[in-house]
N, C-alpha and C positions, 0 to 999 in steps of 0.2 A: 649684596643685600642693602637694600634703602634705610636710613636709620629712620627709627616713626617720632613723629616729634614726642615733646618731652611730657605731655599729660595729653593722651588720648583716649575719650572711652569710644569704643566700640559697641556700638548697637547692632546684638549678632542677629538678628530678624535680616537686617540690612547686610550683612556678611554674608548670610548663607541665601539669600536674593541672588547678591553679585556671584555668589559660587556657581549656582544654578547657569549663569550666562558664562561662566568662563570657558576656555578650554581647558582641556584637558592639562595641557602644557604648565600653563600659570598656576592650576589648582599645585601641580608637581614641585615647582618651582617655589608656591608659599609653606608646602612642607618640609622641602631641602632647607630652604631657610628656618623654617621654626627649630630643626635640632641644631643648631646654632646656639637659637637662644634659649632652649627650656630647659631647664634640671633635671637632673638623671632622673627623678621620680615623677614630673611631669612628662618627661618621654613616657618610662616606663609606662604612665596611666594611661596612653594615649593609642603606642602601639603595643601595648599587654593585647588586645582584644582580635587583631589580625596576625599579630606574629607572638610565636612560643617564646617567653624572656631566656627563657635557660638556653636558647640559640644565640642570643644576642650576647651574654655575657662575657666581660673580659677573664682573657684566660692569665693576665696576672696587670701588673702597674702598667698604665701608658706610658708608651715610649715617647718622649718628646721628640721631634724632629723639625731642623728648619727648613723654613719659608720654602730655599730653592732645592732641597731634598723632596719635598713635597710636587714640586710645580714639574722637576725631571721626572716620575713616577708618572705622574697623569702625562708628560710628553711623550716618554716610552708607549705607555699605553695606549694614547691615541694614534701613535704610528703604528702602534701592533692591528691597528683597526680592532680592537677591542671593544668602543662604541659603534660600530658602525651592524646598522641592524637595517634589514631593506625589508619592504610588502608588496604585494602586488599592487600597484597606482591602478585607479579607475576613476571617474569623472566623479565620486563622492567623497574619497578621499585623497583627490592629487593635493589637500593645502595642512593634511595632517607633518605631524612630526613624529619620528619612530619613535620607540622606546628610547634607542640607544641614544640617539638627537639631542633627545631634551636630557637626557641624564649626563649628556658631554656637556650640554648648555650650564644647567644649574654646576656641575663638578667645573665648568671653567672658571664663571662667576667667585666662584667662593675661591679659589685660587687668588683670582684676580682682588679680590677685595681682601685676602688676606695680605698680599703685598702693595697695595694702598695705604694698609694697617700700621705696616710695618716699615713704613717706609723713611719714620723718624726715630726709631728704637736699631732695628736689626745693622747686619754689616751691610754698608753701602753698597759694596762688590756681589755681594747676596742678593740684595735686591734688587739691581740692576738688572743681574743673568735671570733671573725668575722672571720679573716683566717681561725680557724680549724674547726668552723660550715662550711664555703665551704669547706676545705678538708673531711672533713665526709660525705659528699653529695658527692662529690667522689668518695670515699671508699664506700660507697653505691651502686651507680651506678656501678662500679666495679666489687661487689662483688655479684651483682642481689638479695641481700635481703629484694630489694624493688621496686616496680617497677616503680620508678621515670618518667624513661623514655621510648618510647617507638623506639626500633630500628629495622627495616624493617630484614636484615642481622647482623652477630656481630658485635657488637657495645661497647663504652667505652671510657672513660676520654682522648683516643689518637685522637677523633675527636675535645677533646673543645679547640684545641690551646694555652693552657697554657705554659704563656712565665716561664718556671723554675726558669731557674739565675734570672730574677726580681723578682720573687716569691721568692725564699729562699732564695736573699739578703733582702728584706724587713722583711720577718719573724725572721729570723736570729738577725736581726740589733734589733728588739725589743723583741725579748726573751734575745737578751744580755743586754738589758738596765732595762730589770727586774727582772731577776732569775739568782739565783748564777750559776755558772759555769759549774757544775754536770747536774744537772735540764735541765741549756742550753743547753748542747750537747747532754744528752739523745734526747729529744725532735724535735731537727736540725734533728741529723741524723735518729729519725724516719722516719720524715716526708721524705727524700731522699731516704731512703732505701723500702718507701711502695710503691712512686709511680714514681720515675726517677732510680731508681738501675742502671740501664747500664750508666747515666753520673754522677756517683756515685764523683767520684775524682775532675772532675770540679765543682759541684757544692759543694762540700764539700770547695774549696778553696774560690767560691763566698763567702760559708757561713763565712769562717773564716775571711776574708776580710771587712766582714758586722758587726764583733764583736767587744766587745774590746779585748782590746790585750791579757786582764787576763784572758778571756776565751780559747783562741785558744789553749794552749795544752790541755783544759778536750776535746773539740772536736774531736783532733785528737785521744785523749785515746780511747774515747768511739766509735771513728770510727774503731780504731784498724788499725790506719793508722801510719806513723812517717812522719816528715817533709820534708823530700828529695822527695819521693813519690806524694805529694801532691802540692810540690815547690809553698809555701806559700809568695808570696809577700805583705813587710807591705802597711796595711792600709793608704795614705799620712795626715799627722799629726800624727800619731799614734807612 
């Protein structure tokens, strides 16, 4: 979920214009988002009117749970093919997304942007394994070894909006604060080179930006980069 800058009004004549042209998908996807951010009584007022509240209601205190208890649940899940929902394709709908699709898409995102979140607060080892359990779901979907998901026409990780640079600055920032230098950069520049290749050079420089400083030249080795190339500006403090 994109954060919205810090004073914006919204002119909803113009909102509900743009809604009109959306897909379906996006319309889905700015509601998974809004219960994020709305208060139990601004949900409530919103979906009181399509859904019965006395369904909704907790049955005692949220349990809290971490990051990657959270991120193994939806990894089970999606191997269970749990999202995977198929229609019958035809020439009006080969470019739709299933139900299940977009509700894998929004439920990765928010995974995903919760260990971005967390990725200067929680345990490093935590966050680590949470990132690369969703990158492997990924590299799954990707690679069709499994049928996670289900896609009308070809389909693949260029539909789930994955913000990069926030992505491999947070992974980046905590594989440098827990594995020596070697380790770190192998690892970085896997992860760049399996599934951003073509913005290979900017995100290499997020990453080096994200590290500390005694990492940055195993990065550039093991990228097989040098420093002019990649015009590394220091980290502030750093």
């Amino acid at each position: 979920m994109k954060a919205a800058p810090k004073s914006c009004a919204i002119d909803r004549e113009k909102l509900r214009a743009r809604l009109r042209l959306q897909g379906p998908e996006y319309v889905y996807y700015m509601l998974a988002d809004a219960l994020e951010v709305l208060s139990d009584d601004q949900l409530a007022s919103v979906v009181g009117r399509y859904i019965p509240l006395e369904q909704l209601r907790r049955d005692g205190p949220a349990a809290a749970t971490d990051v990657l208890a959270d991120v193994k649940r939806f990894a089970q899940a999606s191997l269970r093919r749990d999202y995977y929902e198929e229609f019958r394709v035809d020439s009006r709908n080969c470019t739709d997304l299933s139900r299940g699709t977009m509700v894998w898409i929004s439920d990765f995102n928010r995974h995903l942007d919760r260990c971005i979140g967390e990725a200067e607060t929680a345990k490093l080892e935590i966050v680590i394994e949470a990132f690369e359990l969703l990158f492997d779901l990924v590299r799954r979907i990707d690679s069709g070894t499994v049928d996670i998901l289900f896609f009308a026409d070809e389909g693949g990780s260029w539909l789930f909006g994955i913000d990069w640079p926030k992505t491999v600055a947070a992974y980046a920032s905590c594989l440098g604060r827990e594995l020596a230098p070697g380790e770190f950069a192998a690892k970085t520049v896997a992860v760049i080179d399996e599934f951003e290749r073509y913005d290979r050079v900017r995100l290499l420089e997020v990453a080096s930006r994200a590290a500390p400083r005694s990492h940055r030249d195993a990065l550039l080795s093991s990228a097989g980069q040098v420093h002019d190339d990649v015009r590394i500006r220091p980290r502030a403090g750093s």
